[in-house]
N, C-alpha and C positions, 0 to 999 in steps of 0.2 A: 504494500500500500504506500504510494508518496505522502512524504512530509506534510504537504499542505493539506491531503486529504481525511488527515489524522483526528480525531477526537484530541478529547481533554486527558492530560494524564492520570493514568489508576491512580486510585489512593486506596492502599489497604495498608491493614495494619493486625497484626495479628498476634498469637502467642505459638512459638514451637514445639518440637516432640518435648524437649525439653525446661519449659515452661519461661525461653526466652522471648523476651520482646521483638517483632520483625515487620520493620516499617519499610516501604516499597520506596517510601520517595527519601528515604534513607541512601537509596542505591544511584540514583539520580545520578549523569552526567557519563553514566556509560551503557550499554546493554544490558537488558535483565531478562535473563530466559525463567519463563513460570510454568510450571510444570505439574498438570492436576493428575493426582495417582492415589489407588485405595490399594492398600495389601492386598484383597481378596480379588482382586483385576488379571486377567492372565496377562491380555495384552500389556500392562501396566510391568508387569515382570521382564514380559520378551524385550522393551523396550531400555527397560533402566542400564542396559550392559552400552546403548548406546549414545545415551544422554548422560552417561560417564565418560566415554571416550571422549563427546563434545566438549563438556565441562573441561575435560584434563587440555586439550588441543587446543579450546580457547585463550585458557590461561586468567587471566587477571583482568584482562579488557572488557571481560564480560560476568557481568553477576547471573547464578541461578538459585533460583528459590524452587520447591517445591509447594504443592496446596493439597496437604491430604485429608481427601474429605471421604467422608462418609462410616470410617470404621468407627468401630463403637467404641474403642478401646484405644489409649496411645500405646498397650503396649504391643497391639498387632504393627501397628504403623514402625515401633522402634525394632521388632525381629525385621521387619523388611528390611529400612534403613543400614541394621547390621548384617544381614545375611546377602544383600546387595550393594553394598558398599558404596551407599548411596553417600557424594563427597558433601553434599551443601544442605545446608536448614531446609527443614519444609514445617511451614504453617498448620496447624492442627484444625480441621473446622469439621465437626464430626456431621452438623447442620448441612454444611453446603453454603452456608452464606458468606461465606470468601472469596465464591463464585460471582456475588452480584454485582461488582464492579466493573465485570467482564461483561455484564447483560448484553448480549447483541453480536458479541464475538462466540461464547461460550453458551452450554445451556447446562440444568443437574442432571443433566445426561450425557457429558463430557468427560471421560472418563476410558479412558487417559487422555488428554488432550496438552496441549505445549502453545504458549504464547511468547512473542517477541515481540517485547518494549522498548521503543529508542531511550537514545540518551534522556529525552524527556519526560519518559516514564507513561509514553504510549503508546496504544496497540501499532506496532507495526507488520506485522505479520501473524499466522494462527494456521495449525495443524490440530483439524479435528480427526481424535482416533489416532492411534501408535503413529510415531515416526518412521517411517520406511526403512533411513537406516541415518547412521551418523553424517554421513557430508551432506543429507539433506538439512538437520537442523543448521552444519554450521555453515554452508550458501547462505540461508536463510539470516544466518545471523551478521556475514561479512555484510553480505549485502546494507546490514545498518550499520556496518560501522566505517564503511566507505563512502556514506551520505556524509 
């Protein structure tokens, strides 16, 4: 999506697996890959070996959050996290309403789904359903950061 034809920047703000604070426009002034995934998700499994590889390839340029909604429990979300070596925070919203800032890119039926935010902390891109494979998300992601 071009810059100019961009919405207002997300504002979310949330608590993690581990009951830290995690504010979006915290991350502001670079990429932010967001990434909605529930343990119990298969595609959500197939997927995370690849949104690590991005994560690691990116490097620093680029921030990723996760948004794990729907499990009942943080401590399903924290076996994931460890059993997939999931490297970045992901926000805890057992509700789904972590989701509504995304209203119109995403639905609570997104799941696993990935969003890319410019440096401004807007939608600039959206992969509904698994990533295909890793150089799709990180195209997706040069691409903002060569705007």
């Amino acid at each position: 999506m071009k810059a100019v034809d961009r919405g207002a920047p997300v504002e979310l703000t949330g608590t993690d697996l581990d009951g830290e604070e995690v504010d979006l426009a915290e991350l502001r002034g670079r990429p932010v890959v967001v990434n909605v995934w529930a343990s119990w998700c298969p595609p959500c499994i197939v997927e995370q070996p690849d949104l690590n590889a991005a994560a690691a390839e990116l490097g620093d340029e680029v921030a990723f959050v996760g948004l794990n909604i729907r499990d009942a429990s943080t401590d399903d979300a924290k076996a994931y996290v460890r059993d997939l070596d999931v490297p970045y925070a992901s926000i805890y919203s057992a509700d789904g309403a972590a989701l509504l800032p995304f209203a119109g890119t995403l639905t609570p039926r997104s799941i696993p789904s990935t969003v890319v935010l410019d440096g401004e902390g807007r939608i600039a891109a959206s992969v509904n359903g698994r990533i295909p494979t890793t150089q799709t998300l990180v195209s997706l992601v040069e691409a903002v950061l060569d705007e």
